[in-house]
DRENKEFI-133352 format. One record per atom (N, C-alpha, C): x, y, z. Coordinates in steps of 0.001 Angstrom, whole numbers, plus 500000, padded with zeros to 6 digits. Layout:
# DRENKEFI-133352
XYZ ...
This chain:
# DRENKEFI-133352
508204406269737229 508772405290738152 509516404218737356 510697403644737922 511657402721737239 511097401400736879 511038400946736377 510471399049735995 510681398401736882 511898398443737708 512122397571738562 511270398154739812 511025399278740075 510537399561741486 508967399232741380 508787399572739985 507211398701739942 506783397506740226 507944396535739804 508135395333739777 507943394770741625 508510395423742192 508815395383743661 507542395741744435 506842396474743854 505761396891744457 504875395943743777 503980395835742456 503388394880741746 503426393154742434 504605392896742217 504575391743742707 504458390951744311 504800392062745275 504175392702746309 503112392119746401 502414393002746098 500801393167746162 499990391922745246 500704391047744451 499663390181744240 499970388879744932 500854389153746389 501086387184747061 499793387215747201 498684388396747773 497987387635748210 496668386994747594 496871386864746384 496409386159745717 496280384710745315 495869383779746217 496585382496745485 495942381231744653 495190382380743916 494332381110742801 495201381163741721 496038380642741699 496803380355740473 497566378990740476 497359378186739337 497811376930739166 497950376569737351 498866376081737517 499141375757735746 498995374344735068 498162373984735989 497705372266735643 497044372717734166 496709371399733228 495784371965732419 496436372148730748 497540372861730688 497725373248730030 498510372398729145 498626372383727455 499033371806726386 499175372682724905 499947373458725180 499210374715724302 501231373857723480 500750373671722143 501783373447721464 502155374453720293 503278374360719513 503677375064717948 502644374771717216 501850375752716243 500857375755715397 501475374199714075 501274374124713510 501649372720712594 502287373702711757 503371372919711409 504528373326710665 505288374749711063 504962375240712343 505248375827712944 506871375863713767 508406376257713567 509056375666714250 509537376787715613 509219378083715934 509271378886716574 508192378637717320 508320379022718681 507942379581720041 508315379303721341 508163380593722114 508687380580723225 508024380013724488 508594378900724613 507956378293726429 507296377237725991 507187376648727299 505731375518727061 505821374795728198 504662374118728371 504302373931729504 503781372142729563 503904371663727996 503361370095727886 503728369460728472 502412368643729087 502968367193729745 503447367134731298 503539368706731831 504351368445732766 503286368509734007 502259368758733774 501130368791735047 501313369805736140 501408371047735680 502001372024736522 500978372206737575 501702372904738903 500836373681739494 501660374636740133 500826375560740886 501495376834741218 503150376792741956 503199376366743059 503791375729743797 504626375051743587 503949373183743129 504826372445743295 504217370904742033 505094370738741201 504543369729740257 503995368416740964 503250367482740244 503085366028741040 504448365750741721 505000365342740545 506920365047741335 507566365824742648 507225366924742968 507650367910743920 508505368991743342 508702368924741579 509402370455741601 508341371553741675 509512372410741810 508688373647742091 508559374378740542 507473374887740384 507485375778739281 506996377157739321 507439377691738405 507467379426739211 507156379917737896 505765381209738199 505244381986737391 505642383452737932 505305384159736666 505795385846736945 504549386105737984 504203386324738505 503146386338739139 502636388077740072 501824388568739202 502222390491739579 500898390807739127 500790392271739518 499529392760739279 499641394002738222 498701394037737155 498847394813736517 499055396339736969 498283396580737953 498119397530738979 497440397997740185 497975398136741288 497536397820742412 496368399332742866 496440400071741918 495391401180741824 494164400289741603 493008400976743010 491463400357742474 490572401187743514 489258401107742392 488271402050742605 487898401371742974 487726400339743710 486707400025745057 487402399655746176 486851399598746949 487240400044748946 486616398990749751 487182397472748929 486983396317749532 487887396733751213 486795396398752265 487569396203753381 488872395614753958 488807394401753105 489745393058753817 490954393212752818 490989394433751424 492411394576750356 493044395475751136 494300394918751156 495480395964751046 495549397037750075 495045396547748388 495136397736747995 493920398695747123 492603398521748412 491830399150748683 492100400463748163 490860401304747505 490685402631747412 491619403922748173 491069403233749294 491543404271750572 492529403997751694 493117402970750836 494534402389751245 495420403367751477 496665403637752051 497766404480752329 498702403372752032 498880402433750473 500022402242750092 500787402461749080 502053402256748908 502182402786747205 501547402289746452 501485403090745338 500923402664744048 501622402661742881 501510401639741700 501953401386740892 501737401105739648 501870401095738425 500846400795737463 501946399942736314 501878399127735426 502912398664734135 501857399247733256 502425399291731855 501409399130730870 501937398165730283 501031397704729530 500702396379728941 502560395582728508 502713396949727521 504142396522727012 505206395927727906 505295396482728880 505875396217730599 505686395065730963 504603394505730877 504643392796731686 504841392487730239 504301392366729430 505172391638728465 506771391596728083 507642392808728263 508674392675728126 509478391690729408 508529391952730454 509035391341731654 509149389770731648 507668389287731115 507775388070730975 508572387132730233 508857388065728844 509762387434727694 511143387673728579 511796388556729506 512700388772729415 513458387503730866 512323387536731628 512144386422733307 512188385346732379 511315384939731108 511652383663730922 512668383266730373 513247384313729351 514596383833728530 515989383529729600 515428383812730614 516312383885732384 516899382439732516 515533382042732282 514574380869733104 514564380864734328 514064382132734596 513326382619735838 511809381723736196 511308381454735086 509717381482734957 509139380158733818 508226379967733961 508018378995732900 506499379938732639 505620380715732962 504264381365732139 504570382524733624 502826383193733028 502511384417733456 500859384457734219 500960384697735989 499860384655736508 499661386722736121 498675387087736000 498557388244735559 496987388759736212 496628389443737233 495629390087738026 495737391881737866 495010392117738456 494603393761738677 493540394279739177 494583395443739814 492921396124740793 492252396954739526 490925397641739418 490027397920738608 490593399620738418 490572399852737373 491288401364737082 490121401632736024 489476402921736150 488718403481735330 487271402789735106 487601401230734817 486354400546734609 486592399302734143 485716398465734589 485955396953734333 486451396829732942 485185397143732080 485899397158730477 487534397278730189 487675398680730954 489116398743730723 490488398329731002 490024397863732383 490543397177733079 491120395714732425 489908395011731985 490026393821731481 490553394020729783 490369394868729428 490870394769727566 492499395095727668 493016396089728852 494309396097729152 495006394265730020 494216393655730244 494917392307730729 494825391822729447 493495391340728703 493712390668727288 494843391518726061 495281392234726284 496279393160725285 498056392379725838 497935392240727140 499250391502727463 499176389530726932 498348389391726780 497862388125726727 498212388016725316 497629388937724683 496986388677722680 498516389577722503 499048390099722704 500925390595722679 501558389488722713 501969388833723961 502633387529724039 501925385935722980 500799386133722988 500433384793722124 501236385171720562 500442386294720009 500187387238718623 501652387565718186 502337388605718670 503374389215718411 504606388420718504 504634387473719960 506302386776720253 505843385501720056 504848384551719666 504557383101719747 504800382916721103 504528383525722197 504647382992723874 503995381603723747 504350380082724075 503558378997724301 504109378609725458 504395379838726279 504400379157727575 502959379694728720 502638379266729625 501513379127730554 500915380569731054 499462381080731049 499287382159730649 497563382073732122 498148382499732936 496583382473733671 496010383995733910 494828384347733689 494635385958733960 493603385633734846 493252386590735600 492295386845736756 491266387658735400 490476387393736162 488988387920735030 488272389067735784 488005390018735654 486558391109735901 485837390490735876 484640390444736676 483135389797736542 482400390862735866 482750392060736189 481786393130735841 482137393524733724 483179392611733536 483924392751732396 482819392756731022 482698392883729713 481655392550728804 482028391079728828 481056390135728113 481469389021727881 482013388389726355 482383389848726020 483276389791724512 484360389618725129 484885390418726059 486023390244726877 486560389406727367 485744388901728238 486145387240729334 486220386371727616 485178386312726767 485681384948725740 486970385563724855 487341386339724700 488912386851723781 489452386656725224 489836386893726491 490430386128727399 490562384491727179 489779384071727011 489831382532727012 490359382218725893 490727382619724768 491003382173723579 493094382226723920 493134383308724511 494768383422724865 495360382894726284 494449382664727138 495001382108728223 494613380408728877 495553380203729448 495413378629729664 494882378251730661 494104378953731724 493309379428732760 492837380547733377 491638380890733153 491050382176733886 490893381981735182 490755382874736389 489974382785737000 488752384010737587 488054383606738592 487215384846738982 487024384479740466 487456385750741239 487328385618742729 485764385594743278 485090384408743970 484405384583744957 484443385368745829 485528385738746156 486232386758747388 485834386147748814 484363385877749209 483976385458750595 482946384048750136 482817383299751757 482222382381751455 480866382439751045 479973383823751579 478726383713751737 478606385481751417 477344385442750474 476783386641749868 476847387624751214 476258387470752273 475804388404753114 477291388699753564 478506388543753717 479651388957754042 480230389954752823 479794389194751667 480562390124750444 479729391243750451 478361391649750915 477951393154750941 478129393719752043 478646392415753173 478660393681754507 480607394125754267 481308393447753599 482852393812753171 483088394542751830 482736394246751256 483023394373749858 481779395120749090 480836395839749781 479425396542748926 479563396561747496 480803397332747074 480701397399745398 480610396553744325 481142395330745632 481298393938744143 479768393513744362 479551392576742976 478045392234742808 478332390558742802 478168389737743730 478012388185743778 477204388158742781 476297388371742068 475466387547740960 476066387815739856 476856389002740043 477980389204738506 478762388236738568 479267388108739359 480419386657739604 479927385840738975 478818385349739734 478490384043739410 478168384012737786 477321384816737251 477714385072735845 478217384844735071 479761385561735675 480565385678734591 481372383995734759 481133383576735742 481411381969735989 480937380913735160 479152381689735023 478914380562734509 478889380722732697 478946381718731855 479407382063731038 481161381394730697 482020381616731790 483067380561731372 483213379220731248 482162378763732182 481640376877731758 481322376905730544 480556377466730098 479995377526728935 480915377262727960 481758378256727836 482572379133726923 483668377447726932 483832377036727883 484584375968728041 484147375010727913 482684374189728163 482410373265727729 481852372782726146 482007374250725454 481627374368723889 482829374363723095 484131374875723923 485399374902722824 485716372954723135 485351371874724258 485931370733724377 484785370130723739 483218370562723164 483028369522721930 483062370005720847 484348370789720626 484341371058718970 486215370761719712 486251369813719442 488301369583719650 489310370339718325 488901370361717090 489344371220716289 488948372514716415 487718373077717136 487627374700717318 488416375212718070 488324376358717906 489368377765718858 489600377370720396 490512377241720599 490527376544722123 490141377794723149 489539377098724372 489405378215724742 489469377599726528 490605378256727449 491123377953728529 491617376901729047 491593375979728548 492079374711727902 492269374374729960 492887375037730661 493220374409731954 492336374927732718 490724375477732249 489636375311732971 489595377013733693 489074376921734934 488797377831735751 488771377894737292 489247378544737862 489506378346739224 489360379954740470 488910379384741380 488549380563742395 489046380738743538 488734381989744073 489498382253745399 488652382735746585 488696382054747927 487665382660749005 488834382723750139 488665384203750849 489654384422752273 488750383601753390 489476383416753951 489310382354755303 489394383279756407 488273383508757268 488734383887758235 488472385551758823 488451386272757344 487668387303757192 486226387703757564 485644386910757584 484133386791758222 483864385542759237 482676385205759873 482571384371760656 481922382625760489 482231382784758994 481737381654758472 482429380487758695 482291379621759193 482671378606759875 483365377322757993 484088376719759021 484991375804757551 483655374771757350 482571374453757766 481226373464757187 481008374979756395 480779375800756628 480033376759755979 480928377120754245 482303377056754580 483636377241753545 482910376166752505 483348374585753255 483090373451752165 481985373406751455 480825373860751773 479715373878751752 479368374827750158 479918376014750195 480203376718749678 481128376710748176 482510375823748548 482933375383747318 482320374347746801 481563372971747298 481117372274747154 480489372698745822 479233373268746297 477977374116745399 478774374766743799 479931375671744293 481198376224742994 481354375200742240 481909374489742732 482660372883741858 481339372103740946 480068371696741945 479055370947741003 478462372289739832 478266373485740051 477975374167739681 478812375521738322 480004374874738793 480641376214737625 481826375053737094 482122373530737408 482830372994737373 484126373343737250 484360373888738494 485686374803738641 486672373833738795 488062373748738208 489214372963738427 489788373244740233 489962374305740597 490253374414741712 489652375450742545 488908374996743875 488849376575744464 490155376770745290 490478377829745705 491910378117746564 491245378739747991 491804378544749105 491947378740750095 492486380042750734 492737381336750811 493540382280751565 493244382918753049 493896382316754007 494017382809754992 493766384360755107 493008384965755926 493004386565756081 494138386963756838 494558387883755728 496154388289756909 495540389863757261 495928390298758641 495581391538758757 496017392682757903 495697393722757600 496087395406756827 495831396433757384 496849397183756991 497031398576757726 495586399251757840 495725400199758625 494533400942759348 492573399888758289 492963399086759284 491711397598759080 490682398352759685 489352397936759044 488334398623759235 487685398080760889 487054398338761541 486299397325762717 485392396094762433 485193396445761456 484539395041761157 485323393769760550 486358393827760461 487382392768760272 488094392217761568 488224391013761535 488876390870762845 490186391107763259 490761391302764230 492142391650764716 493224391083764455 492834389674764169 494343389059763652 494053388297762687 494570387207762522 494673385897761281 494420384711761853 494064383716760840 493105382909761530 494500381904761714 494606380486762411 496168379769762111 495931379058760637 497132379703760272 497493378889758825 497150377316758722 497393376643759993 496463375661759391 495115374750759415 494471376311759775 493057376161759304 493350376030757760 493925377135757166 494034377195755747 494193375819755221 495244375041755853 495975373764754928 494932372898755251 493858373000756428 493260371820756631 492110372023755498 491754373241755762 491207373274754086 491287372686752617 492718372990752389 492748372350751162 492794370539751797 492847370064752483 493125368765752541 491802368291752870 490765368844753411 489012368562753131 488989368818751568 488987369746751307 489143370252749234 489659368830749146 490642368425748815 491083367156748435 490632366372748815 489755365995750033 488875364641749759 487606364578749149 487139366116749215 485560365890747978 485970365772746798 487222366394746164 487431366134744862 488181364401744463 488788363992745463 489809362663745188 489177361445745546 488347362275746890 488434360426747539 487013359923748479 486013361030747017 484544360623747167 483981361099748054 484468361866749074 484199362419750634 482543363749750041 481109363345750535 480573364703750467 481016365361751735 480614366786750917 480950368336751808 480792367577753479 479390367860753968 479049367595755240 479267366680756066 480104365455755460 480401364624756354 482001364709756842 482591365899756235 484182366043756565 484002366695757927 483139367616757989 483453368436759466 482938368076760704 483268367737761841 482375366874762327 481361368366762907 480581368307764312 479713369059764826 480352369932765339 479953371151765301 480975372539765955 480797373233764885 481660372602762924 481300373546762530 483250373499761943 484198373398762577 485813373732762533 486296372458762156 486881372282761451 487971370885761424 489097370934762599 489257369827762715 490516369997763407 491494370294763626 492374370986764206 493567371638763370 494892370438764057 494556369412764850 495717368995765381 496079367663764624 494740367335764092 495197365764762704 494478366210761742 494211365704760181 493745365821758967 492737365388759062 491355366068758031 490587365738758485 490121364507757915 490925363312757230 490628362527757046 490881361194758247 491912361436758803 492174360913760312 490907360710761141 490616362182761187 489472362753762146 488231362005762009 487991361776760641 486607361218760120 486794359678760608 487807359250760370 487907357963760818 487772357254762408 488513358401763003 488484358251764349 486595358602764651 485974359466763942 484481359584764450 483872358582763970 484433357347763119 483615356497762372 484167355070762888 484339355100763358 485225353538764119 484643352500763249 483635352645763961 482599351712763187 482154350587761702 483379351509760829 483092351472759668 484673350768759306 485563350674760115 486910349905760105 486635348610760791 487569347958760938 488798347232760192 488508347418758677 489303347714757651 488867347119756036 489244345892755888 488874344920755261 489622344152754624 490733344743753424 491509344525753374 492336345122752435 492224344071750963 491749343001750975 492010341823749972 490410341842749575 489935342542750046 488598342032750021 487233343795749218 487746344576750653 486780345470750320 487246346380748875 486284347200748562 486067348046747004 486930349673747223 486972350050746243 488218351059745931 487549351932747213 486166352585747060 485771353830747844 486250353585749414 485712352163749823 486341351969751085 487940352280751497 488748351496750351 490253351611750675 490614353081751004 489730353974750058 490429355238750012 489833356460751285 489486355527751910 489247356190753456 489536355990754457 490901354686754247 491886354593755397 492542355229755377 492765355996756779 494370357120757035 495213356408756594 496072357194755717 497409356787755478 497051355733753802 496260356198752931 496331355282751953 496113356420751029 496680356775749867 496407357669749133 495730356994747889 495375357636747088 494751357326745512 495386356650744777 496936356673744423 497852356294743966 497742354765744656 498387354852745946 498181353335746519 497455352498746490 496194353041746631 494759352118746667 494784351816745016 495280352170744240 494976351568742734 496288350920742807 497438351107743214 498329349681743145 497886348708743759 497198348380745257 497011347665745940 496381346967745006 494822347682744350 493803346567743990 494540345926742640 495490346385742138 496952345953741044 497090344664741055 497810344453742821 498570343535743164 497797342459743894 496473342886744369 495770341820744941 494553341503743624 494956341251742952 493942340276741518 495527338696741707 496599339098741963 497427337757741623 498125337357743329 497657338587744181 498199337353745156 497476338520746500 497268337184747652 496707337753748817 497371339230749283 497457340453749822 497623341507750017 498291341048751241 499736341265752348 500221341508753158 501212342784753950 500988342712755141 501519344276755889 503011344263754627 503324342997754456 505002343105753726 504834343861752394 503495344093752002 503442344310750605 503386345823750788 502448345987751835 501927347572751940 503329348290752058 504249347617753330 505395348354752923 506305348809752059 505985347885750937 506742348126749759 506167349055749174 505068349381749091 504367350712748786 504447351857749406 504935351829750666 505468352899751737 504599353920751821 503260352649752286 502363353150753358 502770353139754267 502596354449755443 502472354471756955 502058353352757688 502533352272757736 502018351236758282 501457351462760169 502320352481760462 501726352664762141 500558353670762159 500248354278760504 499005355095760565 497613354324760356 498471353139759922 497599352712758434 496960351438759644 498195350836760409 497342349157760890 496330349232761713 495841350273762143 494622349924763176 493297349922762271 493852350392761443 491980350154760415 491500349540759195 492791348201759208 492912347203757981 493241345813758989 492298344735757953 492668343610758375 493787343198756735 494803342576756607 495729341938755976 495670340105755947 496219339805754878 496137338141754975 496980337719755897 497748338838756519 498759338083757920 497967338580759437 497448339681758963 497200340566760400 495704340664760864 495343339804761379 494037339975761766 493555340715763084 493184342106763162 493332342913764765 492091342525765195 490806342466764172 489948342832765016 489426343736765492 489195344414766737 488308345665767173 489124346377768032 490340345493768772 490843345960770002 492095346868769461 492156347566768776 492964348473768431 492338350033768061 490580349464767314 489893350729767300 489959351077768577 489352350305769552 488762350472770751 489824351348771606 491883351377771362 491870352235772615 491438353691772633 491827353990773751 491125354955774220 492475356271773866 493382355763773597 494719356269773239 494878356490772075 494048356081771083 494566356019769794 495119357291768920 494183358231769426 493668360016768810 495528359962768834 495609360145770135 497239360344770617 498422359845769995 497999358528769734 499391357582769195 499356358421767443 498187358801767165 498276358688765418 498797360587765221 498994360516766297 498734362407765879 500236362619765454 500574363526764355 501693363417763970 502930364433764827 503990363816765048 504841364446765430 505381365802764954 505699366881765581 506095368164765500 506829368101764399 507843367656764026 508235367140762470 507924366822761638 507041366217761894 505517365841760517 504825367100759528 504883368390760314 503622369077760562 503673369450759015 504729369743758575 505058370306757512 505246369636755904 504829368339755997 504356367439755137 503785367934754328 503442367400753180 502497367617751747 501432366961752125 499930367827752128 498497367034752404 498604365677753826 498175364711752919 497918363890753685 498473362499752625 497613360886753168 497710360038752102 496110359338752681 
């Protein structure tokens, strides 16, 4: 088969993957070193879209979409009826050197379904990895998906060449991954997870030793695929994050696949369940929020405001802020105030009283933001929590919807 038709198929088959992010990374020229290709310093990548809003773009493909197990919810399942495709090693490497000299690409997300056997599976991803580091000086951004079932000679020579591993959770909760997925082993996961903390928190206290993943580790759970409710999701990464100190878990919507087994459901869940996801994800990690107090009772976030809105509107109680007055954790649980802001604010109020005139200059949402701050000009009071209208007035317009997160 031609390179390119592999390419078409390969890359295909790994959108639906989306634990990949290139935060993290600093991988420079060895000293006295004046050759290599790429790099990634300084710039705070992520998959998507940088802090700033560019976009940055990885080769992003599967080694091969051939696999011996007959996960329910994969497309490219065992007993799939789709094409199949395979590179060898030399293949994504020529691809990558050749996408980046483009500047197609700035690094390489690199996954695969399981061919022959984990071992092998995984020593053919570290061979594209230890090629591009070894052979061409690649120092541009390098994330591989990991085997759990892999040796753990393997996963650590992974970590020594790439600038983030990760390893799929696949589902939120054990009893779904054996009633979907029988062949995979959740305690291997977790394993081989916690073997990469390890592996990572021993190369950052030796700063002159062998680096090893330098942009951490990160996971992936489908949404929607089973009946586990988004308290049950958070709940779940929560436990990941204190526990494997994962840089990111990722979110994927279940999209339906050809001839789908009955035990999967019929369609897809709405995408923005997915986004409301990551925007709960972003308040346990940013803005102090625990797991259980994001969702309210039911079990679902909301899908028609964020669920930081939401929390507020269930917490009345706990507004007006003083803005001149109250402490960072408070600020950063008014709608409409992001992380960034709340550390200028407390900036600018050490040398002078805080006013609505100031917030605007910071270009806060002031019509999101005034019902749950008192200001040195604006004193509301209660009668603004209190209408009965409010849910309504704050909910964002059909034009909104498509915004970045929240603030």
């Amino acid at each position: 088969m031609e390179l390119l038709k592999k390419l078409e198929i390969l890359a295909d088959a790994a959108k639906y993957d989306a634990s990949c992010s290139s935060s993290g990374s600093d991988r420079k020229n060895s000293a006295g070193t004046k050759h290599g290709i790429g790099s990634t310093e300084g710039m705070g990548i992520c998959h998507a879209y940088a802090p700033d809003g560019r976009c940055i773009s990885l080769l992003k493909i599967l080694l091969t979409n051939f696999c011996v197990y007959d996960c329910l919810y994969c497309v490219n399942r065992r007993s799939s009826n789709v094409r199949r495709a395979r590179f060898t090693p030399e293949e994504v490497v020529d691809l990558t050197l050749g996408f980046y000299r483009r500047n197609y690409i700035e690094g390489l997300f690199l996954s695969s379904g399981i061919i022959q056997s984990p071992d092998y599976t995984m020593e053919q991803i570290v061979q594209v990895a230890r090629m591009l580091r070894e052979q061409h000086g690649f120092r541009g951004y390098i994330h591989l998906k990991t085997i759990p079932d892999a040796s753990p000679e393997l996963l650590a020579e992974a970590g020594r060449y790439a600038d983030r591993l990760s390893i799929n959770v696949e589902l939120p909760v054990e009893a779904s991954l054996g009633k979907l997925a029988p062949e995979k082993d959740g305690a291997a996961i977790r394993r081989s997870m916690g073997r990469l903390r390890l592996n990572i928190e021993q190369a950052k206290e030796e700063p002159r030793g062998p680096r090893f993943a330098p942009g951490g580790q990160s996971t992936q759970m489908i949404v929607g695929a089973d009946t586990t409710d988004d308290k049950g999701i958070l709940a779940t990464s929560d436990r990941l994050y204190n526990a494997y100190r994962l840089r990111r878990v990722y979110y994927s919507a279940f999209s339906p696949i050809p001839d789908a087994s009955s035990g999967l459901p019929p369609g897809a869940p709405p995408l923005m369940r997915e986004h409301r996801l990551y925007q709960a994800d972003w308040l346990m990690r940013f803005y102090s929020f625990e797991a259980g107090e994001i969702v309210p009772q039911g079990g679902l976030l909301d899908l028609e405001i964020d669920p930081k809105l939401a929390w507020a509107l269930g917490n009345r109680h706990r507004f007006p802020v003083d803005v001149n007055k109250a402490d960072r954790e408070s600020l950063l649980r008014v709608p409409g105030m992001g992380v960034r802001t709340v550390d200028r604010l407390l900036s600018i109020r050490r040398h002078k009283a805080v006013r609505m005139e100031d917030l605007g200059r910071l270009r806060v949402q002031l019509a999101k933001v005034a019902p749950f701050i008192v200001t040195a000009d604006r004193q509301i009071g209660q009668s603004a929590l209190d209408r009965l209208d409010l849910r309504a007035r704050l909910m964002p317009k059909p034009a909104q919807l498509s915004l970045p997160l929240f603030a």
